[in-house]
C-alpha positions, 0 to 999 in steps of 0.5 A: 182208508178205502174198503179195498185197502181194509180188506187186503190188510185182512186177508194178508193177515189171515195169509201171515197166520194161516199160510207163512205161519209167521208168529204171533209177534211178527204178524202184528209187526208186518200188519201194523207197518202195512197199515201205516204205509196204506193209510200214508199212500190212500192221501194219494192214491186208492189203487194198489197198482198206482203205488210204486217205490218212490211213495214208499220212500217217501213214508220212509223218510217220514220221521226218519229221523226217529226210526232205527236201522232196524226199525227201517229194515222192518218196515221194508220187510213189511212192504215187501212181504204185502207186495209179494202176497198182493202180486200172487193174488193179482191184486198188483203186477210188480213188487215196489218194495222190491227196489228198496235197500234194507238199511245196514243195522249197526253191530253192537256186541251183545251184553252179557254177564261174567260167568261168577256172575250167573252164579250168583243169581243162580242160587239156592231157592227158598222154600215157596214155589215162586221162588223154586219156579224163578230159580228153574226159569233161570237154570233152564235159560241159561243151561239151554240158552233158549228165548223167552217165547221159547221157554213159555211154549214149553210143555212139560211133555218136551222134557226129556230127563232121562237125555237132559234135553228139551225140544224148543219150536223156535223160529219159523215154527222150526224144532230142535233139541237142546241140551241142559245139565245138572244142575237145571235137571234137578231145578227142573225136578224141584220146579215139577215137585213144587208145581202140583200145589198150585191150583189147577196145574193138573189141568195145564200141560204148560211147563211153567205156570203163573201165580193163577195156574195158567201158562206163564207170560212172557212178561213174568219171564222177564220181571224175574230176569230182571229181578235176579239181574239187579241183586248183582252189583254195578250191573245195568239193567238187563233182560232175559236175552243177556242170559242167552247171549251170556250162555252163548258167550260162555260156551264160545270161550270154552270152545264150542264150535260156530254150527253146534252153538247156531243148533243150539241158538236156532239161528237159521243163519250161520253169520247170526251166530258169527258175533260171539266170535268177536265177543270172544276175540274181545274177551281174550283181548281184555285177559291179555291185557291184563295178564301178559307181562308186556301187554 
């Protein structure tokens, strides 16, 4: 791949981070694609100008086969936001990726678990602090419904005990307040307590922490949910997201309306959080069936 090539995937990278302050996983993600496709068009061409929209679809029909809607739809979000950047910096005169149509992503009901069921796995904990730890990831996840990236962002300075809240940077480094209750206060209290005999911790303003006394990842987060999820009997494998999508279910049965849940949820569009309109419609469905004499 040609240096002008190289050096316009450094500098959009840097202009991802430092400028459209997309996240970390984001940026690696829209890198990653742009990369790909320029080492696909440098067999062709060395120019940026000289790409237009029928050499990206050909990269996009290379192991198509292989590749999701949304997989697809990345990919072309990707192209879109390089062209975008290369055309402000005059590196291009036209967007190519402009012309191409993002794929429309199959809807697929979101998993979730019963409400009798995260109370299962939201039981007592033992008396050793992982276990006090797991049991406070699990109550804050569900009681506030927030993402993985989310909870490990969280300083213990964004809990507010006294209004039961949490100030969440979610999505397009974009904050908002989320309620918990109760019963995740006291896990939260209980965690807090715990958290001071771990080595260090004194030193780390993180909310949670690892077994070694730095910020907890993502990945512990997600061995615990599955962990938890898996004493449940006849239950598939599921992660930290069928919590949230649980929580969000849970709370659309109750009557919660479409704008709070998409405040909580942080969902920049409202259709996002239209889904669990159908998961609710579903549910009512099945209760009818079974319920109503003449179902």
């Amino acid at each position: 791949m040609s240096r002008v090539y190289e050096k316009s995937i450094e500098n959009f990278a840097d202009f991802l981070v430092l400028t459209a302050r997309k996240s970390p996983q984001t940026s690696k993600a829209y890198v990653g694609d742009v990369r790909s496709f320029l080492e696909y068009a440098s067999k062709i061409t060395s120019n940026l100008k000289d790409i237009d929209q029928y050499l990206i679809r050909e990269w996009l029909a290379t192991d198509f086969d292989r590749h999701t809607a949304a997989t697809l739809g990345r990919r072309i979000a990707s192209l879109r936001a390089f062209f975008k950047w290369a055309k402000s910096v005059g590196l291009v005169l036209t967007n190519p990726a402009i012309a191409i149509k993002t794929p429309k992503k199959p809807q697929h009901l979101p998993k979730f678990l019963s409400q009798k069921q995260v109370a299962q796995i939201l039981g007592s904990a033992s008396d050793d602090v992982i276990s006090i730890r797991n049991l406070a990831i699990l109550e804050l996840l569900y009681a506030s419904a927030i993402r993985v990236s989310e909870l490990c962002g969280l300083d213990i300075s964004k809990i507010d005990f006294d209004e039961m809240s949490v100030k969440v940077l979610g999505k397009g480094n974009k904050e908002r307040i989320v309620p918990f209750g109760i019963p995740c206060k006291v896990a939260l209290e209980n965690w807090i307590t715990a958290r001071a005999s771990i080595k260090g911790s004194e030193k780390q303003s993180a909310l949670f922490l690892g077994a070694r006394g730095k910020r907890i990842d993502p990945r512990v987060v997600r061995e615990v949910v599955y962990q938890a999820i898996s004493e449940l009997e006849e239950i598939e494998k599921l992660g930290p997201h069928a919590i949230r999508h649980s929580a969000a279910t849970h709370m659309m049965e109750s009557g919660a309306d479409l704008r709070t849940l998409q405040e909580i949820l942080g969902h920049a569009n409202l259709a996002t959080t239209q889904i669990y309109t159908h998961v609710s419609v579903k549910r009512l469905q099945e209760v009818f069936n079974q319920a109503h004499p003449r179902a």
